[in-house]
N, C-alpha and C positions, 0 to 999 in steps of 0.2 A: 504494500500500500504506500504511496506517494501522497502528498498534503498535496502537491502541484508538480503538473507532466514534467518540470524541467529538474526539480527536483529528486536526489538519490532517494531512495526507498526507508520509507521508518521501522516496515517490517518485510523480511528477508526471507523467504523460505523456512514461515512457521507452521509447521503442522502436529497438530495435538488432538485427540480427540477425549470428551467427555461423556461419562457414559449416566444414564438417566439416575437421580438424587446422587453423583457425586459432589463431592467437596472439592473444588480445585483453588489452590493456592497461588498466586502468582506475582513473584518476585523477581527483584532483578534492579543494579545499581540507575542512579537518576539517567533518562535518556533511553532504557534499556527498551519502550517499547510495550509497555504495561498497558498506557490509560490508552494508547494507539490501535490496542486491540479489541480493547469496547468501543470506541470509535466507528469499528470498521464493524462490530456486531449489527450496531444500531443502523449503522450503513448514512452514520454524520460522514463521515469516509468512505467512496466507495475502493473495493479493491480494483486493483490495475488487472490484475492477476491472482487465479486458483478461486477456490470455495468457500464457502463460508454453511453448511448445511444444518439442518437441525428436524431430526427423524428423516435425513435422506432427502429432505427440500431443500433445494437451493434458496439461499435466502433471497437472494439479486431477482428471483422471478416474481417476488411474492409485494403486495401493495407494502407501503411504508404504516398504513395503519394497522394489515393485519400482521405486520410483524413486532410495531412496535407494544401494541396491544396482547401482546402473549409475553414483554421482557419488561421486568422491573429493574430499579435503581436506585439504590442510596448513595450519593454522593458524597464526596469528599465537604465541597459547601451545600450543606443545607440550602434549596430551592424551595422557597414559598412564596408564593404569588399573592397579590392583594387581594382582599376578598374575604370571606367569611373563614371557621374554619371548618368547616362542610363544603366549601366551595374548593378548598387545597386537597381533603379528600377524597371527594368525589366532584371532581369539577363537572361530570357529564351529566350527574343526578341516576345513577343508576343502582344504588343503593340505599337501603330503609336505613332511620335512626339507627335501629336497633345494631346494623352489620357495623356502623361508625364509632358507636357506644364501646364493643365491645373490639374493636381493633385499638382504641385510643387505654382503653383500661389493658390491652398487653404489652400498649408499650409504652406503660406506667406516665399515661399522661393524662385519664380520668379525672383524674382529685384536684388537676389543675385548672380544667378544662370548668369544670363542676363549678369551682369556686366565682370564675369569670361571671359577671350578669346576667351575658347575653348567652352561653352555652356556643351550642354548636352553631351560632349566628357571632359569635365574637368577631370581630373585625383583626384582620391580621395588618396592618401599617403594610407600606412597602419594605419589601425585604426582610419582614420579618421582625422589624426592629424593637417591636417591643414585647418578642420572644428573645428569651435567652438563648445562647448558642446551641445549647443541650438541648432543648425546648424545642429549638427548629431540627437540630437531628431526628428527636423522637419522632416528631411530628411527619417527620418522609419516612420513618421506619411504620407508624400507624399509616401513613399511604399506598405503602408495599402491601401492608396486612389486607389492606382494604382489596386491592386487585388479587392478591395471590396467584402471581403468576406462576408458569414452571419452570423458568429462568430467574434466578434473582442475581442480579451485579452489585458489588461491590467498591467504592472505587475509593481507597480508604475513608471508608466512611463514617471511620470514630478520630480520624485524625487530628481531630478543634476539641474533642473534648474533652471532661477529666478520668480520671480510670474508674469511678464508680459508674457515671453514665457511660461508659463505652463498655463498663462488664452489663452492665442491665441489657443494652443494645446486641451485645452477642450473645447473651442470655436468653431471651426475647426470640432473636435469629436462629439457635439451635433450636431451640422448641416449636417455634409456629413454622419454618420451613425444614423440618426432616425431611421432608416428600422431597424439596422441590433442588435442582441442579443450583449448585450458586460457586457462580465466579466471583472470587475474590483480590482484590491488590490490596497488599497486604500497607498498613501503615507499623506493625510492632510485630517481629516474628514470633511473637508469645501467640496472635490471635490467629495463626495459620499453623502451627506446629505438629494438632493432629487432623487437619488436611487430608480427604483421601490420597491425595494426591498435588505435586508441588508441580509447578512449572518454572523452572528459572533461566529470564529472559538475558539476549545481551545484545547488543544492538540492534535491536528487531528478529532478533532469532533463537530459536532454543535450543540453551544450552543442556539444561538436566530436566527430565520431566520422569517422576518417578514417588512414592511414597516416601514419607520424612526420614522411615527407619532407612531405608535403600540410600536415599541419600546421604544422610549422617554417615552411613558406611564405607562411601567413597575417602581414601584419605586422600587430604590436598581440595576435595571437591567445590565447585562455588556454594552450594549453600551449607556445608559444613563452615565454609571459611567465614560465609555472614553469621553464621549462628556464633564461630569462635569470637566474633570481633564484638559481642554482643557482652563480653566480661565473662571471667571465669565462672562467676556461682550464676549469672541467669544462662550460659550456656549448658551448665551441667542441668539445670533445671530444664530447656529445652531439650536437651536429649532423654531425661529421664518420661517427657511425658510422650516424645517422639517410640519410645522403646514398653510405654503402658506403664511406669511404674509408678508415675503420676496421673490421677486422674484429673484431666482439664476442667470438664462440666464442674465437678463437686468445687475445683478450684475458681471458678467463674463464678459460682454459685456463693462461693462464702463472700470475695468481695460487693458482690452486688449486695450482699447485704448487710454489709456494714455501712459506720457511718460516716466513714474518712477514709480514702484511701488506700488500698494495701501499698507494700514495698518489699522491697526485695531485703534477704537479712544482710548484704549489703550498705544499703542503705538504710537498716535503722539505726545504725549508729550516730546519724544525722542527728537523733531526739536528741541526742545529749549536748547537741549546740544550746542551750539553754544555762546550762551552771558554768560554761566557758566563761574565763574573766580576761576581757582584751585590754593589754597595756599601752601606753600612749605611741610609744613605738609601731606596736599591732595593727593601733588602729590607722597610723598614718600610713603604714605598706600597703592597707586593704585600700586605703581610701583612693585615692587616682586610679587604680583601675576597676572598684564598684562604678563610680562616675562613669567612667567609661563605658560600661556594659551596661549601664542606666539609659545613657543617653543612644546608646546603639539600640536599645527596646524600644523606647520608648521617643526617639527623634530629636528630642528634648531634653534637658537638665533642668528640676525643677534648681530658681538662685537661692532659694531658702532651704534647700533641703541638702545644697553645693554650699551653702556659706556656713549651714550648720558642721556639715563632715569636716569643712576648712576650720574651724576653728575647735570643733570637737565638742560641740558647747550640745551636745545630747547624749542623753541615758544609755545604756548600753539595751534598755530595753526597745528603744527605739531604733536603732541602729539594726537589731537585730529583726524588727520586723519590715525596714526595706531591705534589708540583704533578703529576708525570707519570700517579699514581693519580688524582687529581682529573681531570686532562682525559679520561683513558679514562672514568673516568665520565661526565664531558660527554658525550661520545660516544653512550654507552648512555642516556643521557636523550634527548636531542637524536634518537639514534633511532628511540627508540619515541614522540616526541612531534610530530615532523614527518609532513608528507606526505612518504611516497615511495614508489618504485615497483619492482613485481619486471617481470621479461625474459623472454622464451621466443621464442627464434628461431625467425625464419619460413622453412617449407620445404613443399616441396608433393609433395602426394601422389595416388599414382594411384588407391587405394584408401580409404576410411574406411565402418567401422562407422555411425557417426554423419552423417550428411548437411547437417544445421544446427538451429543453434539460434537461435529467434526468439522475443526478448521483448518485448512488448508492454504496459505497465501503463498506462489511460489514468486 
């Protein structure tokens, strides 16, 4: 597939096929050709060259509604349109209260919705702005619910969030689509790890396409080596739930329901930033380059919050809660600026709609 005729190709001689309620995984460093190939699903792209099938249809034959009307999508950004919020998920009207009610209470958006005046008539601002980030995610995971297609796309679609709502969201996702085929690009390789199966991209081509244990098995392999560069203790955790010794679900399942984040025991050593006592020295090393990483988040340097670090003339308890703003931002940068990966657990089924999907771009 080419963006334009004079242009090289973004994808190269991919062919993979998906077989109906699989999990596929799909990773691969920035450029590698990921979001290029839901692109080319939806047929926003068409291919220059080869296949694109699903149950043996060529998709290029078939209208753009009846194709895109059978595949879902949760996005990297949250899409919501202006309008009510009955009109975001079901814009055609082809669904009763009752199907909306109860796709919005699975994906824990009910109690918010409820609270609202206006209910399923709430006014959604443009772009959503006066939903929270999480808020407009859920809210296209309750849009998915509501079509339940037999394709569901992923295209890091917890990437903006924080890891309570992106465990509820993969939580949510293993439960109401077991049935259904879901392609995933991965934003954290924690949420693609037991994957029926991975695909790992590299300049529009694939490089390894095979099951997590299969690949962790390669020594040298690419996605052993993404998993290795991932830190010692969350790689051995990734292999141990890649090999069954960890159970994923249960581990999804405990964060979703707490009430602050999990972390890795790596990083709970962090808590004890708290009885740490910084000397006037300390704090003058940290200070120049906090600013610095302030003003790179944030574009700006507040002067009062620069004149305070300059002269030191704040508590150490304050001090530490922009260092703790700063790093949550790190976070959200580092987020959406790495590769990672979403998860959908594999289970097998006696029945599916969909029989397989086979792409082919030569």
């Amino acid at each position: 597939m080419k963006y334009r005729p004079d242009l090289p190709p973004v994808l190269n001689n991919l062919d993979f096929t998906a077989e109906a309620g699989q999990k596929i995984g799909i990773v691969g460093r920035t450029g590698a050709g990921k979001s290029s190939t839901f692109l080319t699903l939806f047929r926003i792209c068409e291919a220059s060259t080869g296949t694109i099938k699903i149950d043996g249809i060529d998709i290029s034959q078939l209208s753009m509604h009846a194709l895109r009307s059978k595949l879902s999508i949760i996005p990297q950004d949250p899409v919501l349109f202006t309008g009510s919020v009955r009109f975001n998920l079901d814009p055609f009207g082809q669904f009763d209260d009752q199907v909306l009610w109860n796709a919005l209470e699975r994906s824990h958006l009910v109690d918010f919705v409820k609270s609202r005046p206006d209910g399923l008539e709430e006014l959604i601002t443009d772009g959503g702005e006066n939903f929270s980030v999480g808020q407009r995610q859920l809210l296209c995971l309750a849009r998915a619910l509501v079509r339940h297609s037999s394709i569901l796309v992923l295209d890091e679609a917890t990437a903006a969030v924080d890891v309570q709502t992106d465990a509820l969201i993969q939580k949510t996702i293993r439960e109401e689509f077991a049935s259904c085929t879901v392609l995933a690009i991965a934003h954290r390789l924690n949420t693609i790890i037991d994957s029926d199966r991975i695909l790992v991209l590299d300049a529009g081509s694939k490089v390894e396409y095979g099951t997590p244990a299969e690949l962790l098995s390669k020594k040298g392999g690419e996605f052993a080596s993404m998993v290795d560069d991932t830190g010692a203790d969350n790689a051995r955790f990734l292999r141990d739930v890649a090999t069954g010794r960890v159970d994923m679900k249960a581990h999804i399942e405990r964060v979703a329901s707490e009430n602050v984040p999990n972390v890795s025991p790596r990083m709970s050593n962090i808590a004890s930033i708290s009885s740490v006592q910084f000397s006037a020295p300390e704090m003058e090393q940290t200070r120049k380059a906090l600013l610095k990483v302030k003003g790179a988040l944030f574009d700006t340097t507040s002067r009062s919050w620069s004149a305070a670090l300059d002269s030191q003339e704040i508590t150490e308890e304050q001090w530490l809660s922009d260092l703790k703003l700063v790093l949550e931002q790190l976070v959200v940068v580092a987020t959406t600026r790495l590769e990672r990966f979403n998860i959908e657990r594999s289970e097998d089924h006696d029945h599916q709609h969909v029989n397989r999907l086979s792409i082919t771009l030569n």
